[in-house]
C-alpha positions as CSV (number, residue, x, y, z in Angstrom):
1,X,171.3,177.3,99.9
2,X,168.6,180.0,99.3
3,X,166.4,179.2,96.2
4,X,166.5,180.6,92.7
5,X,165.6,184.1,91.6
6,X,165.3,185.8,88.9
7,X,166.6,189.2,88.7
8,X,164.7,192.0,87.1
9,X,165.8,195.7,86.1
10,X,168.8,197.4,85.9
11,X,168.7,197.5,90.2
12,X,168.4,193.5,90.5
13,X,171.9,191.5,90.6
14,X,172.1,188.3,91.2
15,X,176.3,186.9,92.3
16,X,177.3,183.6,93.2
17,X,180.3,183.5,95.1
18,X,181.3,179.4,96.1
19,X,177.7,178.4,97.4
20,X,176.9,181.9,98.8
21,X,173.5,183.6,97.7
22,X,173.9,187.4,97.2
23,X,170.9,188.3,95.6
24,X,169.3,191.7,94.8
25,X,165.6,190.6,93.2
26,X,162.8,191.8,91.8
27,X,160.0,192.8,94.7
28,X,156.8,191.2,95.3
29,X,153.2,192.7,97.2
30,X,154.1,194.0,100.6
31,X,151.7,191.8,103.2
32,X,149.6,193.9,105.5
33,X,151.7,196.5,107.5
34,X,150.5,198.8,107.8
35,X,151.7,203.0,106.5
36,X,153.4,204.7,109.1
37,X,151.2,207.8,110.8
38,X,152.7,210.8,111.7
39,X,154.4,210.4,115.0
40,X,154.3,213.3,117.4
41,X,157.6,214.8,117.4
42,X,159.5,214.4,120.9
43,X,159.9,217.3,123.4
44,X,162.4,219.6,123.2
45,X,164.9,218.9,125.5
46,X,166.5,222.0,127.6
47,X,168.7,219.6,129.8
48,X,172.2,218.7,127.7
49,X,174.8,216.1,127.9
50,X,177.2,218.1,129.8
51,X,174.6,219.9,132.3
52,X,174.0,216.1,133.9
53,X,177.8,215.6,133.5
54,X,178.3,219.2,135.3
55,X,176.0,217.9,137.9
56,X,178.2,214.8,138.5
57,X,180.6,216.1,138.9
58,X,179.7,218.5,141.1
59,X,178.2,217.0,144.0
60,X,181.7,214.1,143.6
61,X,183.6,217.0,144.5
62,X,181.0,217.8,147.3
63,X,181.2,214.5,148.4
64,X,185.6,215.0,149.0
65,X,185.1,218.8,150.2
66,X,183.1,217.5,152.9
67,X,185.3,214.6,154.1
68,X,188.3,217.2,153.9
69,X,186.3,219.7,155.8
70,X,186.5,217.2,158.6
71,X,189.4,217.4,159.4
72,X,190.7,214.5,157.0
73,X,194.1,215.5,156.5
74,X,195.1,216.5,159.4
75,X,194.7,213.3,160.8
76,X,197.0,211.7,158.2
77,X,200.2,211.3,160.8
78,X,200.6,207.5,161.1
79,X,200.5,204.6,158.4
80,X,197.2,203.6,160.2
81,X,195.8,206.7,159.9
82,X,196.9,207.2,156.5
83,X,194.7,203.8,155.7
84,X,191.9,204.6,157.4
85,X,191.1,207.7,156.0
86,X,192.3,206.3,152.3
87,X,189.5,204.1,153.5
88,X,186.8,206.3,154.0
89,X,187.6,208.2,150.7
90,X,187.4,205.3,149.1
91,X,183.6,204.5,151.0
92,X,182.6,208.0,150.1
93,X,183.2,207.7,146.1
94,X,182.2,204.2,145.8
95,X,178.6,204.8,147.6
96,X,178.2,208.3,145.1
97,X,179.2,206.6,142.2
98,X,176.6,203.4,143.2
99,X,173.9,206.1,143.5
100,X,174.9,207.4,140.0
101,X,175.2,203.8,138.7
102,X,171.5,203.2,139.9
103,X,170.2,206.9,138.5
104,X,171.5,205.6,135.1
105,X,169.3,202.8,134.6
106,X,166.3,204.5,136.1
107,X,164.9,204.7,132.6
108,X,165.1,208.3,132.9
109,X,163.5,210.1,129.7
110,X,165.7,213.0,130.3
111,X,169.4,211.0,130.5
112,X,167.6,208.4,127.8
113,X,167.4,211.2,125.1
114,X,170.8,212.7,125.6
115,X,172.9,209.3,126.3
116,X,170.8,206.1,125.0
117,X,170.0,203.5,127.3
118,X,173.0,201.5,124.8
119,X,175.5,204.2,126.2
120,X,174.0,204.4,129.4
121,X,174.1,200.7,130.0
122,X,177.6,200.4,129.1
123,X,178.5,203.5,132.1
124,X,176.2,201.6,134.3
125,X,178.3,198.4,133.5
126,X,181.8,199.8,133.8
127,X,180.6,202.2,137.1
128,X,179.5,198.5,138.6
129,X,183.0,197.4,138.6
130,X,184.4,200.3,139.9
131,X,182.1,200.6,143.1
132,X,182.8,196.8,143.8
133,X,186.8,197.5,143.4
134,X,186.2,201.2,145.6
135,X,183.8,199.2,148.6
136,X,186.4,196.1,148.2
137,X,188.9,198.9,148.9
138,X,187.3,200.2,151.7
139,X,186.6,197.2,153.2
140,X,190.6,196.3,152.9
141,X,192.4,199.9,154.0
142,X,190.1,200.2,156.5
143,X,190.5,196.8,158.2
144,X,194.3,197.1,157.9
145,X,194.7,200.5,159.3
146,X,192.6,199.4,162.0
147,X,194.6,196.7,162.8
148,X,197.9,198.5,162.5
149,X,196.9,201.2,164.9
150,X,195.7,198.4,167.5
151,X,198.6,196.2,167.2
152,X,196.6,193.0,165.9
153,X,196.9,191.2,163.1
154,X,194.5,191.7,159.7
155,X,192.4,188.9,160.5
156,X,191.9,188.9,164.2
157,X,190.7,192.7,163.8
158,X,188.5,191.9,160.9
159,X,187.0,188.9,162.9
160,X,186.3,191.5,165.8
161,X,184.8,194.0,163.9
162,X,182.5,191.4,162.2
163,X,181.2,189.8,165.6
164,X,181.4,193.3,167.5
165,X,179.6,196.1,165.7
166,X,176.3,194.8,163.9
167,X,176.6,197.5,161.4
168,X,180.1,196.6,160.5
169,X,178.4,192.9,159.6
170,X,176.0,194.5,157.0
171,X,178.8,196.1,155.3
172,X,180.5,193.2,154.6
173,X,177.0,191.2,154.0
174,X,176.6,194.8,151.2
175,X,180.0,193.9,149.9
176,X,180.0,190.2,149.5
177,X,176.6,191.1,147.3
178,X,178.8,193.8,145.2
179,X,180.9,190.9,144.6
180,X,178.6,188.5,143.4
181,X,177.1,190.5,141.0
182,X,180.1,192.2,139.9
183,X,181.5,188.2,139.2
184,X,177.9,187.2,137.7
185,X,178.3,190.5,135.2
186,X,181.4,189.2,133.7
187,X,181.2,187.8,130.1
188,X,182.3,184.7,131.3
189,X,179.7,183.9,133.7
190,X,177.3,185.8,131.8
191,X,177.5,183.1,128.8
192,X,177.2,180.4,131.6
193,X,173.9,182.5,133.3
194,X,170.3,182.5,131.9
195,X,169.4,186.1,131.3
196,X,166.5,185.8,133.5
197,X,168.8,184.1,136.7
198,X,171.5,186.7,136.2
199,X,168.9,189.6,136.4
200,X,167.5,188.2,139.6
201,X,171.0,187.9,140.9
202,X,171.7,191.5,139.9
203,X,168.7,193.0,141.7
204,X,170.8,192.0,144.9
205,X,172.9,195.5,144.3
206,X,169.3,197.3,145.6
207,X,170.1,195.5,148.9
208,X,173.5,195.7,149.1
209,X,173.1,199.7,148.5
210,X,170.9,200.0,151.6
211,X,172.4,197.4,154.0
212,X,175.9,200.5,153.1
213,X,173.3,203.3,153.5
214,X,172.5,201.9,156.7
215,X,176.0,201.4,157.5
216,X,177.2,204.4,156.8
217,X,174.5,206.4,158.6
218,X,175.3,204.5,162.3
219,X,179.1,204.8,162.1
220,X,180.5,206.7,159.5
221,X,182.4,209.0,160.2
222,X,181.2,212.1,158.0
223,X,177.5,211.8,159.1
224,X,177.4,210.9,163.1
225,X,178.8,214.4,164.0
226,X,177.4,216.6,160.8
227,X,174.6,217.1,160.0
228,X,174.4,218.4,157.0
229,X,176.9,215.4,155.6
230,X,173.8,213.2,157.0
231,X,170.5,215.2,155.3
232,X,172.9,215.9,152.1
233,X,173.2,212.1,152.0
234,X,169.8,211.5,152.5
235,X,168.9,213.9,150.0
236,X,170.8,211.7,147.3
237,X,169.4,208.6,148.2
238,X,165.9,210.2,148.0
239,X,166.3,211.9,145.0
240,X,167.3,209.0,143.7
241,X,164.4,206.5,144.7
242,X,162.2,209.0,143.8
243,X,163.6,208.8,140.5
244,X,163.3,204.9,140.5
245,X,159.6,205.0,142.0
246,X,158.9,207.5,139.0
247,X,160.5,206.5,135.7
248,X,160.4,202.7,136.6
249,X,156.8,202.3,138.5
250,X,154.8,205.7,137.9
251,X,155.6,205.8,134.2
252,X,154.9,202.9,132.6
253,X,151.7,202.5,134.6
254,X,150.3,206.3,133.3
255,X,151.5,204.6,130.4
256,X,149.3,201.6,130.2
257,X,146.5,203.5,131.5
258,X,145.9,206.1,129.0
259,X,146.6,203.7,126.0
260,X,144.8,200.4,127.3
261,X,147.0,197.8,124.9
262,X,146.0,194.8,124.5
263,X,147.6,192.0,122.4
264,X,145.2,191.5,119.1
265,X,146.8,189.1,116.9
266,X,149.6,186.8,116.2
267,X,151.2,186.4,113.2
268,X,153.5,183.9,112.5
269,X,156.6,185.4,110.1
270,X,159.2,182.8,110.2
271,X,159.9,179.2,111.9
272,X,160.3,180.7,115.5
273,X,158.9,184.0,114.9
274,X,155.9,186.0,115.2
275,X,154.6,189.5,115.2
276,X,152.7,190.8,117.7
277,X,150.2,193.6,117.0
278,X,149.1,195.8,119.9
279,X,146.3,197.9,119.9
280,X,145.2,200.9,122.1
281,X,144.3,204.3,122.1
282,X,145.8,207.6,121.2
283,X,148.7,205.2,120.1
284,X,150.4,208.1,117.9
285,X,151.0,210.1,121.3
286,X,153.4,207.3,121.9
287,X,156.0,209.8,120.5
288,X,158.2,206.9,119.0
289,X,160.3,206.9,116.0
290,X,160.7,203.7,114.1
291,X,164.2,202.4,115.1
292,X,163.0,202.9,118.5
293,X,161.9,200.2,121.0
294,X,159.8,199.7,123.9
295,X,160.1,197.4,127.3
296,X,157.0,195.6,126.9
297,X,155.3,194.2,129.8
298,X,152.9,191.6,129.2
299,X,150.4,191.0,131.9
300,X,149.8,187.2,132.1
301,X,149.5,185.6,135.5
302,X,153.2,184.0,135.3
303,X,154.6,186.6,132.9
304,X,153.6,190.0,133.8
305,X,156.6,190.6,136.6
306,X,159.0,190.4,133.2
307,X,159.5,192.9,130.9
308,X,160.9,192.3,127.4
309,X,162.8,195.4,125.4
310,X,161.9,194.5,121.7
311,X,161.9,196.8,119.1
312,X,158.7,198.4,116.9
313,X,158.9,196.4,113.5
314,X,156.7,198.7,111.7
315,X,156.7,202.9,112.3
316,X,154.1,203.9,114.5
317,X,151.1,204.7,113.3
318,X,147.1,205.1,114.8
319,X,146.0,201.8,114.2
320,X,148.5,199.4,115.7
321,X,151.9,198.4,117.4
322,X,153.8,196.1,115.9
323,X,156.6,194.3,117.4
324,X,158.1,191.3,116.2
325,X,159.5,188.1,118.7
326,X,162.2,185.4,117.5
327,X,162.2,182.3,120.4
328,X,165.3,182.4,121.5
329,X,165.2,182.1,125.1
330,X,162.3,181.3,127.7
331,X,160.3,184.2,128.3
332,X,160.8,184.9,124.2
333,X,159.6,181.6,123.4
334,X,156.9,181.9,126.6
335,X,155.0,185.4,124.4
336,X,154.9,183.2,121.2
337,X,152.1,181.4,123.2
338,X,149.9,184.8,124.3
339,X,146.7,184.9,123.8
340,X,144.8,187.8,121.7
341,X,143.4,190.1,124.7
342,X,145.9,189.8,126.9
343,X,146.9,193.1,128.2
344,X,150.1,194.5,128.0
345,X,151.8,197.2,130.0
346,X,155.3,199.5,128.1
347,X,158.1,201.8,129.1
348,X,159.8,203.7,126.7
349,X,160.6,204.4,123.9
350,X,164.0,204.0,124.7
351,X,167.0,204.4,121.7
352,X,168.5,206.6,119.4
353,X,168.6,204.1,116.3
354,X,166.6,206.1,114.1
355,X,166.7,208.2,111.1
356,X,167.4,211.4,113.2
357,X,170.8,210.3,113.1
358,X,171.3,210.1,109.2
359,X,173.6,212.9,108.3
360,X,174.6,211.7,104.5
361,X,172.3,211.4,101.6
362,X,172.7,207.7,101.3
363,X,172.4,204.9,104.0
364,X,173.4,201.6,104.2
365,X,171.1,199.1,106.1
366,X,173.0,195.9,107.6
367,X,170.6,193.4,109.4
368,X,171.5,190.1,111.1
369,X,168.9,187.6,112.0
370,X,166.3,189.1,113.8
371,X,168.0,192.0,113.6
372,X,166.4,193.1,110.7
373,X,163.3,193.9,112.8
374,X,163.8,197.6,113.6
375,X,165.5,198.2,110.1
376,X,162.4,197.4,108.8
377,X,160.6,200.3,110.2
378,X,163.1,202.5,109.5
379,X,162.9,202.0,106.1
380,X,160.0,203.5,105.8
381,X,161.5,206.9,107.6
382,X,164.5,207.2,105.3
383,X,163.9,209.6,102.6
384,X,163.2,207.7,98.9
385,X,165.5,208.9,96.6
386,X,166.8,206.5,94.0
387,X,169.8,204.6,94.8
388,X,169.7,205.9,98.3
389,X,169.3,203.2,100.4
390,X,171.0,199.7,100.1
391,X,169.8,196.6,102.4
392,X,172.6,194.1,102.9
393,X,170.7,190.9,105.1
394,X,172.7,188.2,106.2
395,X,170.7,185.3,107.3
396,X,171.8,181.2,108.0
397,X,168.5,180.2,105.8
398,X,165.8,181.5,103.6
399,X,163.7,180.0,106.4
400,X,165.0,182.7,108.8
401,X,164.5,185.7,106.2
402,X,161.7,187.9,108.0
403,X,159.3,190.3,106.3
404,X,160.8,189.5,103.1
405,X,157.5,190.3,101.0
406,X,157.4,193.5,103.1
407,X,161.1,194.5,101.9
408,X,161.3,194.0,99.1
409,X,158.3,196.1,98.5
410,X,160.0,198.9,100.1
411,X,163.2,199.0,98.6
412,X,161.7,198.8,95.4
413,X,159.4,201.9,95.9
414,X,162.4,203.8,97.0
415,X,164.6,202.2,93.9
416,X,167.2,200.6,96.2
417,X,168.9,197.2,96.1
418,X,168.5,194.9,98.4
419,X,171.0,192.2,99.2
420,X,171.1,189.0,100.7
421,X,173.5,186.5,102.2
422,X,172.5,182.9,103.0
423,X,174.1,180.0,104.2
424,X,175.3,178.9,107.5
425,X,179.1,179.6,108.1
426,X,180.9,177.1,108.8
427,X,179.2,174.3,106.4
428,X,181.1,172.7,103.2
429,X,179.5,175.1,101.1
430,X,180.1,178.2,102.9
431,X,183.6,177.6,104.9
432,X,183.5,181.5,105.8
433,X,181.3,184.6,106.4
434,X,180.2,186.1,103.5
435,X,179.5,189.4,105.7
436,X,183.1,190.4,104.9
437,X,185.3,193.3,103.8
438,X,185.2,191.7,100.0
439,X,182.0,191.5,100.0
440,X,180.7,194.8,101.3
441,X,183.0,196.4,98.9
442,X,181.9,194.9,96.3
443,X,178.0,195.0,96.9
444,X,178.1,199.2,98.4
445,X,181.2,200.7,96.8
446,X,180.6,203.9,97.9
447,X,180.3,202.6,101.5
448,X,182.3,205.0,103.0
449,X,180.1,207.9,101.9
450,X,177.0,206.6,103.5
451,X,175.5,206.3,106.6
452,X,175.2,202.7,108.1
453,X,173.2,201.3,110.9
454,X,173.7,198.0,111.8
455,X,171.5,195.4,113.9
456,X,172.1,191.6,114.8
457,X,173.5,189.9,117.1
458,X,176.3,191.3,119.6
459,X,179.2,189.4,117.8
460,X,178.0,190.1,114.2
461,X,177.6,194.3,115.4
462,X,181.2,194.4,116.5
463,X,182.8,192.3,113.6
464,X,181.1,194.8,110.8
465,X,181.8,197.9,113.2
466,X,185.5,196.6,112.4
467,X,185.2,195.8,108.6
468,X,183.4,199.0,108.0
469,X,186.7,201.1,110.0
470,X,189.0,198.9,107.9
471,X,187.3,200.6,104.8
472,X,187.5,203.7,106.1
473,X,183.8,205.0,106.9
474,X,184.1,207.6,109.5
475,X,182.9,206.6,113.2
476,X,180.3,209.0,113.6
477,X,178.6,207.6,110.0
478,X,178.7,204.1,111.7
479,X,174.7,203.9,114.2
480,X,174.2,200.7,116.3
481,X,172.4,200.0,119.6
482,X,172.2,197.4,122.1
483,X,169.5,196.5,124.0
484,X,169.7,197.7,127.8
485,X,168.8,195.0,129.4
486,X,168.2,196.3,133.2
């Protein structure tokens, strides 16, 4: 149970509900971050939601006009015919929409800005599925109507296309891969998967793209005889390597060239966690806005392959980057042991958790854990007006409360409250979550007018998303982000 404090001023409560701490207390000296600069303000974007959408959509109806214009259904007499062209159809969408799958984690800043890499991720996750069900598909209509139209069985005409046609082998080497990391990107081998194995498991759709590319270029149908089918094809896949090559490689190494950051100290904040200042130059060109975060890359001679998408726990400013690191898994607990100097290499900033999204006077901040690290900076962003901004922090121990000086500091200079709930669930003294519909009710009562953005773990965002609807706060006042991890 959290210690004892005494509350002071009208704004300071302090409740005890069966063993749970919800305290709102009295401030004390912020430590030493440092004031937010003045960020540059982002580029104007010409390029909207539904132009990229528009273009989408587009070249997928391309993709069909073309395999109609050859002579596609005309052919579709027999059942074997009828299964090998629903085959090809099915090859032709699944390959564009793998190509747009890839172009949406290609860190682009334009699709970044409009989308989020949280909304981005989540199309990139669901369009994974559907290629390996559209190649699956392929594989499967194809094979039968093959088989129908020779008069052999499914598996003797499989088994001779395999050992017959070399280019028919990489296919099916393309979609066993689709099928392995389709099965590895399942939550239920996910939670069985080290987040560094199932990345390196999930690089394997790169090959699996080109062994099909190769594929389809020797024998498919739509690009031996045309040849504007082939160079249109081509096109894609360049334009979107090029995309890959630019936003991925050529970026982030501008990036670290112009700024030079290096790692200059380490702070410890917390059992388990640190902040990391980085230093640099022309840091404020960064054109970040606290709630953002970066992928850092820090360039160690085991490390600095990996890059790690943690948020800025202070705005940005002139003088210094500040991110902060909790040990959770290997390569988190593997930075806690940098060395000041080492240099460090980012992409981004990536996210639309900021304060650009606040449309209602009043805002309601709800960290979990570590999760409190980028609603720290964004404090600092939100407008002070008194009684404007409420910080409910749920935490298993005061232990694990982060930049707790530092809060309380800034709520009080913008005459908030600031709440917290301690204990670990599950425990005689706190049988339940206290992050419930109760309880935020009861600490924000006008919830529902406010803008909230929430951060914490995965299965804490989704559980308040679902107490906050239950008390009717409108969707679109409701901001949280995940991290893309790709």
């Amino acid at each position: 149970m959290g210690r004892g404090v005494k509350g002071c001023g009208p704004l300071h409560v302090r409740v005890t509900d069966k063993g749970m701490s919800i305290i709102a207390r009295q401030e004390t000296p912020d430590r030493r971050a440092g004031r937010a600069g003045h960020a540059a303000r982002p580029r104007r974007l010409v390029l909207t939601a539904g132009d990229v959408i528009l273009v989408v959509v587009i070249n997928a109806a391309l993709v069909v006009a073309m395999w109609v214009r050859h002579g596609a259904l005309n052919q579709l007499g027999s059942p074997s015919a009828k299964l090998t062209a629903a085959g090809q159809l099915t090859a032709l969408v699944g390959t564009y929409a793998a190509l747009v799958q890839v172009l949406l984690m290609s860190r682009s800043p334009w699709l970044e800005r409009r989308f989020g890499m949280d909304g981005l991720a989540q199309w990139h996750r669901w369009l994974g599925f559907s290629v390996t069900i559209l190649i699956s598909g392929h594989v499967i209509l194809t094979t039968t109507g093959y088989a129908f139209g020779n008069g052999n069985s499914v598996l003797a005409e499989a088994w001779n296309l395999v050992t017959t046609y070399p280019y028919v082998l990489m296919a099916t080497a393309a979609t066993g891969l689709l099928i392995m990391v389709a099965v590895t990107s399942l939550r239920l081998a996910r939670r069985r998967l080290t987040w560094e194995t199932w990345r390196f498991l999930h690089l394997y759709a790169y090959l699996a793209i080109a062994l099909a590319f190769g594929h389809e270029l020797a024998v498919g149908t739509d690009f031996t005889d045309d040849a504007i089918a082939r160079w249109y094809w081509i096109a894609l896949y360049v334009a979107v390597g090029l995309c890959l090559l630019a936003f991925r490689v050529g970026h982030p190494w501008r990036m670290s060239l112009r700024h030079h950051l290096r790692v200059t100290q380490i702070v410890p904040e917390a059992p388990g966690v640190v902040s990391l200042y980085v230093t640099g130059r022309e840091l404020d060109q960064l054109q970040a806005r606290a709630g953002q975060y970066f992928r850092w890359r820090f360039l160690t001679r085991d490390g600095w392959w990996r890059t790690h998408p943690f948020s800025l726990s202070a705005p940005l400013n002139n003088r210094f980057l500040r991110l902060t690191v909790k040990g959770i898994g290997d390569d988190s607990r593997g930075l806690q042991g940098l060395h000041p100097g080492t240099r460090v290499a980012v992409e981004g900033p990536y996210g639309l958790f900021t304060a650009q999204r606040q449309r209602r006077p009043k805002v309601l901040l709800v960290a979990g854990g570590i999760g409190i690290t980028p609603l720290r900076a964004l404090i600092e962003e939100i407008p002070a007006k008194k009684n404007a901004i409420a910080l409910i922090y749920r935490a298993r121990s005061w232990e694990d409360v982060v930049f707790r000086d530092e809060l309380e500091k800034l709520i009080r200079d913008r005459r908030g409250a600031i709440h917290y709930l301690i204990g670990q669930r599950g425990t005689p003294e706190l049988p339940e979550d206290p992050l419930s519909e109760q309880t935020l009710r009861r600490l924000v009562p006008d919830v529902a007018s406010r803008d909230i953005f929430v951060c914490g773990p995965a299965s804490m965002m989704e559980r308040v998303q679902g107490i906050l609807r239950a008390l009717g706060v409108p969707e679109q006042q409701i901001h949280f982000e995940r991290f893309a991890l790709l």
